[in-house]
C-alpha positions as a LaTeX table, in Angstrom:
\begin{tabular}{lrrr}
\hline
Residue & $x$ (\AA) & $y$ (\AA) & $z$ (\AA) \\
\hline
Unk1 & $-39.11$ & $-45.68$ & 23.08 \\
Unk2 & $-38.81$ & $-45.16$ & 19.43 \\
Unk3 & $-40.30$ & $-46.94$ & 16.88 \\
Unk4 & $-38.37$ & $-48.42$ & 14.03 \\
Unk5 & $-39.97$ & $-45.73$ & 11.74 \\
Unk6 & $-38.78$ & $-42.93$ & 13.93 \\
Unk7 & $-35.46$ & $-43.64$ & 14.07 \\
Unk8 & $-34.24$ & $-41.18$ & 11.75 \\
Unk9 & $-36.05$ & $-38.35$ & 13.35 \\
Unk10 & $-34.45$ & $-39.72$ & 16.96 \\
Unk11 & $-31.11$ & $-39.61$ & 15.20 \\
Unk12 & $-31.41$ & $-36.33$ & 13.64 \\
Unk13 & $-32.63$ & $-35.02$ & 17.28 \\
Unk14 & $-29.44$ & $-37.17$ & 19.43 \\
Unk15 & $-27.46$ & $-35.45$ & 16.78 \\
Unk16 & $-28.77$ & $-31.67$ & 17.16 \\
Unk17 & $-28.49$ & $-32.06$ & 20.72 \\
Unk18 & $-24.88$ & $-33.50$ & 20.87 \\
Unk19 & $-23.56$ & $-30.69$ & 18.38 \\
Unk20 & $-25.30$ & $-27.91$ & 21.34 \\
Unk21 & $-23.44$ & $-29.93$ & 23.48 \\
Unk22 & $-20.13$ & $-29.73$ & 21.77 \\
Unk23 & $-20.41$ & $-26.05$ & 21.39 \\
Unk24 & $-20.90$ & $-25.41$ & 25.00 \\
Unk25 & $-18.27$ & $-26.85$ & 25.98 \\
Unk26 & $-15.98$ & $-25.54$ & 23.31 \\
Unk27 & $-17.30$ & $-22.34$ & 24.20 \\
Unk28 & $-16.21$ & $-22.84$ & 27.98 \\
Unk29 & $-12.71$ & $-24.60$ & 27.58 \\
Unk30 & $-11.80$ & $-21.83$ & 25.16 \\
Unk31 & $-8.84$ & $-19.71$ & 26.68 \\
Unk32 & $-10.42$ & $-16.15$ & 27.97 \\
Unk33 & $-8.87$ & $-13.43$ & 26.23 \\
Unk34 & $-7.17$ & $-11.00$ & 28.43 \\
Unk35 & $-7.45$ & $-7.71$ & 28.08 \\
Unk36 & $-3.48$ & $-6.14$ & 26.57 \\
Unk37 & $-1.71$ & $-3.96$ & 29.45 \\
Unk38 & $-1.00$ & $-0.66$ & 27.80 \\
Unk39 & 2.68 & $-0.61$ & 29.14 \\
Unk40 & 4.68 & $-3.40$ & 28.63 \\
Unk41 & 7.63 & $-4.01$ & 31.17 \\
Unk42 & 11.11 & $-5.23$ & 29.13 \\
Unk43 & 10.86 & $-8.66$ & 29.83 \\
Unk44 & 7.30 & $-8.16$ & 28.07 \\
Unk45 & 8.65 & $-6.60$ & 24.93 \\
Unk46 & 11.60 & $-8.94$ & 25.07 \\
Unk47 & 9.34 & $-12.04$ & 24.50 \\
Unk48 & 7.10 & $-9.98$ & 21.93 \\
Unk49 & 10.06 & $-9.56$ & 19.11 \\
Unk50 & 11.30 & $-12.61$ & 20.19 \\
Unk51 & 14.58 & $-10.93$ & 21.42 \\
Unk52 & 16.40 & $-10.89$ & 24.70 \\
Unk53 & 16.37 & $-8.67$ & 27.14 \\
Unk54 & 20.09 & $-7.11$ & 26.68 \\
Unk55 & 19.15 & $-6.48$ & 22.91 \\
Unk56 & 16.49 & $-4.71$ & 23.90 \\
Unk57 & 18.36 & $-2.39$ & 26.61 \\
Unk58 & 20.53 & $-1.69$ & 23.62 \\
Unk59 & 17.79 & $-0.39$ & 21.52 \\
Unk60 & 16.80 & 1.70 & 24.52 \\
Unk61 & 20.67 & 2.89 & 25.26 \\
Unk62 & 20.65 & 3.77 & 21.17 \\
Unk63 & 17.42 & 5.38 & 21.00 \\
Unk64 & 16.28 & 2.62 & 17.76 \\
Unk65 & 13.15 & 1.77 & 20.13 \\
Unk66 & 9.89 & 3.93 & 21.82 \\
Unk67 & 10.10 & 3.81 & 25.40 \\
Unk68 & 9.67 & 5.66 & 28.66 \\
Unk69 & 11.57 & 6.12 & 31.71 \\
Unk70 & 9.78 & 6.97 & 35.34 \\
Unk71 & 12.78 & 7.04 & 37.67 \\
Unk72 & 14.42 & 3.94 & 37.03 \\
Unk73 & 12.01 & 1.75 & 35.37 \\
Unk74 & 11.48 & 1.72 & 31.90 \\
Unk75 & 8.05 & 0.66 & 30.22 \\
Unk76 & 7.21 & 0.66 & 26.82 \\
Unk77 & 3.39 & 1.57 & 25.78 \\
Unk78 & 2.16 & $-1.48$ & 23.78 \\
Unk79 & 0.45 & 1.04 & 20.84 \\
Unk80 & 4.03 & 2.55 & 19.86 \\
Unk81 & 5.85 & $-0.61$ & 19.72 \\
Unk82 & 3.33 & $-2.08$ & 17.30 \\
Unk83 & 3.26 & 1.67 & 15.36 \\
Unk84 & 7.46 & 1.33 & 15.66 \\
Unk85 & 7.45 & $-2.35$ & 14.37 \\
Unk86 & 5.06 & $-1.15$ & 11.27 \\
Unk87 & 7.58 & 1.62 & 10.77 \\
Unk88 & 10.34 & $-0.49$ & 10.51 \\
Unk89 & 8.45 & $-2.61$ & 7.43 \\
Unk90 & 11.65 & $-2.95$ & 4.17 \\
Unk91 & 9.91 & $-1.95$ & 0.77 \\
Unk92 & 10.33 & $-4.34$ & $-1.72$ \\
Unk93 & 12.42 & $-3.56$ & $-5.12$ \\
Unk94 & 8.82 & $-2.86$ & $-6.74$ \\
Unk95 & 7.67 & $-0.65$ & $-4.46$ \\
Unk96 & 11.04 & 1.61 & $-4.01$ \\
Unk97 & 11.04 & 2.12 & $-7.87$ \\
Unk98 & 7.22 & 3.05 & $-7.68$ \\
Unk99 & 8.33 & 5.73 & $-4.59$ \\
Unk100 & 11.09 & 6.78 & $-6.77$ \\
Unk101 & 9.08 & 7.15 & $-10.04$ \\
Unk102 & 6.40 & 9.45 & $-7.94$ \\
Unk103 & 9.26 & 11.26 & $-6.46$ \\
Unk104 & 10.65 & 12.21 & $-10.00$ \\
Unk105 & 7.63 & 13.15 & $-11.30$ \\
Unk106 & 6.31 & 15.48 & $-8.65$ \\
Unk107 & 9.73 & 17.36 & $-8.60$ \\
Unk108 & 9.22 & 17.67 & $-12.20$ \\
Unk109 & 5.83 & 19.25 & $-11.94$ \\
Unk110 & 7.10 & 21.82 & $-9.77$ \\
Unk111 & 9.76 & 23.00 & $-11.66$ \\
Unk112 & 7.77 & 23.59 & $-13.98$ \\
Unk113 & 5.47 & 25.79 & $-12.14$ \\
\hline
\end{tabular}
């Protein structure tokens, strides 16, 4: 038991102990991350650009999209959609007149040398 003098020490100690308590279970209700397959099935990749399946087989049929094809099944490898998807970034008005100031100038210089 506690005397009336301790109580802020008891209070300081219910409250370092509830706050290890907290962050246990935090710590064990968090959702384990799963390791990322390297293939991704089209279904996968569907649901990852938030697009249906046909669209995709369309980007397949067109060539607009990485994939590969064993047999019958196609897969795509999770590294070259994410490398595709970066590749497909739009440049903004800014940066396209920055490209085409750089482009100007360098052909410049070399007709010059």
């Amino acid at each position: 038991m506690y005397s009336f003098n301790e109580l802020p020490q008891a209070a300081d100690e219910i409250l370092q102990r509830l706050t290890a308590l907290e962050t246990l279970i935090a710590e064990r209700l968090a959702p384990a991350t799963l390791p990322q397959p390297e293939f991704m099935t089209i279904e996968q990749v569907a649901a990852m650009l938030n697009l249906s399946p046909q669209t995709i087989y369309g980007k397949v049929h067109r060539r607009q999209i990485p994939y590969t094809k064993t047999g019958k099944n196609l897969s795509f490898r999770r590294a070259a959609i994410l490398e595709w998807l970066a590749g497909n970034d739009r440049q903004t008005a800014a940066e396209a007149g920055r490209q085409a100031v750089q482009t100007a100038a360098a052909t410049m210089t070399k007709g010059r040398g």
